[in-house]
N, C-alpha and C positions, 0 to 999 in steps of 0.2 A: 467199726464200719467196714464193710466189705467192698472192691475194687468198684468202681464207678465206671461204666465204659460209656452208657447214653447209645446213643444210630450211628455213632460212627469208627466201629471197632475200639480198638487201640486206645488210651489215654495218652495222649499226645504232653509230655514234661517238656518246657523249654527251661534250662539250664544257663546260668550263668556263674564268675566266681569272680572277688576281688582277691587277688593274691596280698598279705600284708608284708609278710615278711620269707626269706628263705635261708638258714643257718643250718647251721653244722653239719656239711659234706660230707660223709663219712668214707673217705676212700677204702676204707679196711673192710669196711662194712659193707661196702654198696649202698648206701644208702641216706636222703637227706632228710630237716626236718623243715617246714612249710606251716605254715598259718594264714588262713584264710576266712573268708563271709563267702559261703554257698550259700547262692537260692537258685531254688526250682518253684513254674510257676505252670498251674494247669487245671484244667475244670473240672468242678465236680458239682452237675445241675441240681443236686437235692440241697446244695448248701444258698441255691441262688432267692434274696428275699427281694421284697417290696415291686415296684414297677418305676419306669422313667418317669420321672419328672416331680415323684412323690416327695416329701419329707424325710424319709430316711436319711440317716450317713449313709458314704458312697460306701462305705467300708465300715467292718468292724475289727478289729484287735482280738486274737484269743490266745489265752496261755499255754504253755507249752503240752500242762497234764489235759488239757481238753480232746474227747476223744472227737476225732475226726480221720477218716480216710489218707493215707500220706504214701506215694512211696516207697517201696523197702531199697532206698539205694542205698549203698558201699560203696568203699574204692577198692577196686580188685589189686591193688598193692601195696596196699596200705598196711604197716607194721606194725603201729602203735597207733591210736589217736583219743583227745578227749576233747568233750566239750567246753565253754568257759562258764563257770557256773557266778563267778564274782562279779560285784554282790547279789546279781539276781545271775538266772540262765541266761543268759545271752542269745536267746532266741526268737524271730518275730513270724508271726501266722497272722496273716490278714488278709480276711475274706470278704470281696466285693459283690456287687450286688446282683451281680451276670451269674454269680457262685465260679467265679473264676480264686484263683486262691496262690498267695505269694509265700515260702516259707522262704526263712531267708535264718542263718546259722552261722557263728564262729567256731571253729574248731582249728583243732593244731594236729600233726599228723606228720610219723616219721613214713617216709613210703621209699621201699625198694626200686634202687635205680643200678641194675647192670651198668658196667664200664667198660671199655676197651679203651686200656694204660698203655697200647702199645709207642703210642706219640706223646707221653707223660716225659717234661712235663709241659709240650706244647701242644695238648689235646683238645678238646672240644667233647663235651659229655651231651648225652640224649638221654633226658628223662621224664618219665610220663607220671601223669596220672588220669588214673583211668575210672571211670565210673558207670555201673550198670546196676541195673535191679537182681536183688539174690533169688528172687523164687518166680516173679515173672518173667516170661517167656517175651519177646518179642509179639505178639500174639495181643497183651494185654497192655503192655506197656512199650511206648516208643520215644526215646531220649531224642531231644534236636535241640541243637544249643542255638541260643538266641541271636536272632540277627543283626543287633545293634549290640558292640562290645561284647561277646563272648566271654572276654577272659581281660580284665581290668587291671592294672598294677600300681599298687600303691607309689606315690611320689618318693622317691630317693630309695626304691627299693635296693637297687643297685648296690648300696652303701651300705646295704645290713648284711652282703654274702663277704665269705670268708674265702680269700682268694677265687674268685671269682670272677665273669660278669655273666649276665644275663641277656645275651645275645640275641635272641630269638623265642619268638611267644607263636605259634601256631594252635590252631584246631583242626581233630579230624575225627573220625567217625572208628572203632575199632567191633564190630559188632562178630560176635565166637556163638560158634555149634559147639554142646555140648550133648552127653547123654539125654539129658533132658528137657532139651531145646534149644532154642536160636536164640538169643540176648543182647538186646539193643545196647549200646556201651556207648561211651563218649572219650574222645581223650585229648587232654592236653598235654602239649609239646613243648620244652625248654627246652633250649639251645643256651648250655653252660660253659662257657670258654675259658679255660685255668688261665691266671694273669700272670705273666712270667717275672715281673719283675723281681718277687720275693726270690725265686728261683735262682735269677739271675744275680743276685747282690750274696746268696746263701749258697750257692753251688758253682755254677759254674766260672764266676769271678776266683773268687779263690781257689778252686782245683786248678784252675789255667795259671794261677799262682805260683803252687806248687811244682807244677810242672816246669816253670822258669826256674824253681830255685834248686830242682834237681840237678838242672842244667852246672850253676855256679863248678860242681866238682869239675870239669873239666878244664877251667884255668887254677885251679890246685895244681901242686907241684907232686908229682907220680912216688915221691918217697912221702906223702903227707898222707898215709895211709887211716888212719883215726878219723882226720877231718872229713875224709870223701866216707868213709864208710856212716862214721855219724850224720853227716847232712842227708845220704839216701836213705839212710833207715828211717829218720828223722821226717822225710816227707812222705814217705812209703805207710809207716803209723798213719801218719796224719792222713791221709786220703783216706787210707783203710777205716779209718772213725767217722769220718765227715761217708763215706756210702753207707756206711752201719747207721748212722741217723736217718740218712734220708729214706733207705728201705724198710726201719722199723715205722713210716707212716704208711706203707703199701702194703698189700694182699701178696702173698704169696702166689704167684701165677704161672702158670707154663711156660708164656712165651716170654721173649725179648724187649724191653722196653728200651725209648730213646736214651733213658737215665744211664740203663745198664752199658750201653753200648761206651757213653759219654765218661763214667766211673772205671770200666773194663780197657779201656784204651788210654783215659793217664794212668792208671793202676801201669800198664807194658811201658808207656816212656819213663815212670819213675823208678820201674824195676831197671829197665833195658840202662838209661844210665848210672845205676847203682850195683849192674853186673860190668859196665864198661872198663871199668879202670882195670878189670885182672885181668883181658885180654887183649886189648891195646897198648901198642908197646910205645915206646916213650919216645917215640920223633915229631919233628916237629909240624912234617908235611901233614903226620896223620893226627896231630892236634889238631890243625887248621879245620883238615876234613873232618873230624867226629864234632869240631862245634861247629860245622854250618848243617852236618847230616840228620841230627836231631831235632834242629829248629825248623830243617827242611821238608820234614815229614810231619812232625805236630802241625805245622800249618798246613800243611798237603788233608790230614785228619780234618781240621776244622772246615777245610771248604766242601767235605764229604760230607759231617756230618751235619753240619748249617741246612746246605743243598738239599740233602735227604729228610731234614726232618722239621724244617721251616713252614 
């Protein structure tokens, strides 16, 4: 069947989606996977039977392979996706007696989400998904998402993301000029907020650990040259492995992350008092001062980088 417009241009799709589930964030990747029931609902007069008040059902039921008019939407981000075909297609078309017509679909579906890790790992992610018609024009087809619920979330969604939450659900309207024409889009909006606590129990509890037990060499005795140099090397490794873990979950990027800054700065106090003891000479005035001068400035660190990156 060929595009249906009727007297009033445009085939007007209203748009709705139950999100089910959303797993596996792919930080490396950019990218997450989502599971969902899309329906789109919109007229097409030749499918419209009977008259008011007759005998007919309001509706009828058709299968998926029934050829009928539908249209050609996509997600314009979308990576991967399939439908659910167990045990039947998981797909419902029903068509009322106006020839108004409801399809409605399960799919799963990884879609492309740029990041900006610069406040990793106390970010907040934006990611969309977007959907427009691949061959018609604005012209033929016009996307509006429905006015009751737009975009529905399954109960306890929350509980299926993976370090995560689910912050914010918005709709809006994303409609692109291309070569070959204007295209009506639709898009929804997540608002992904990384939950620090894993963070906080895996990173930077124990690096701020570390960082205390660098400290210990400076009540060593200044002939106890093994112990001091064992304990700084000893925690120097140790951090050096705990940033080698937490980077091999991240992309490769240009710029600066909160992480780097937080790894890069005990990385200098673990070095700074594992280079101490060769050039501090053995009084007692300047024991006093190198063990308040070190705790002085790691604290002085955290109230910069809390502040800046809270």
């Amino acid at each position: 069947m060929h595009l249906f417009t009727g007297s009033h241009g445009a085939v007007i799709v209203y748009v709705n989606m139950l999100i089910r589930s959303i797993s596996k964030i792919d930080d490396v990747n950019m990218e997450y996977s989502v599971q969902m029931t899309f329906r789109e609902e919109w007229v097409d007069g030749r499918l419209a039977y009977g008259f008011p008040g007759d005998s007919t059902p309001e509706f009828v039921l058709l299968t998926a392979g029934e050829q009928i008019w539908m249209p050609d939407s996509f997600f314009q981000n979308e990576k991967q996706a399939h439908e659910h075909l167990i045990d039947k297609p998981n797909v419902l078309i029903r068509v009322h007696k106006d020839g108004s017509i409801l399809y409605s679909v399960r799919i799963s579906m990884v879609l492309s989400c740029p990041m900006d890790l610069q406040l990793y790992p106390m970010d907040v992610q934006t990611c969309y998904i977007d959907l427009a018609s691949y061959a018609y024009t604005d012209k033929d087809i016009e996307y509006r998402w429905k006015k009751s619920k737009p975009v529905q979330l399954k109960n306890g969604l929350n509980d299926s993301l993976p370090n995560f939450l689910l912050d914010k659900v918005s709709t809006t309207f994303c409609t692109s000029k291309t070569n070959t024409g204007t295209y009506s889009c639709l898009r929804t909006v997540l608002e992904l907020k990384r939950q620090f606590s894993y963070y906080l129990l895996q990173l930077y509890i124990p690096s701020t650990m570390l960082v205390i037990v660098s400290w210990f060499s400076f009540w060593l005795d200044r002939g106890a040259i093994p112990a001091r140099v064992s304990l700084g090397v000893t925690t120097l490794l140790t951090m050096t492995t705990q940033a080698s873990g937490i980077n091999a979950n991240l992309p490769p990027v240009s710029y600066t992350k909160a992480v780097d800054v937080w790894i890069g700065s005990c990385l200098f106090f673990i070095f700074a008092a594992l280079m101490e003891f060769a050039w501090v000479t053995y009084v007692s005035t300047r024991r006093f001062y190198k063990r308040a001068l070190f705790p002085f400035f790691f604290v002085c660190f955290n109230v910069l980088y809390w502040t800046s990156y809270s």
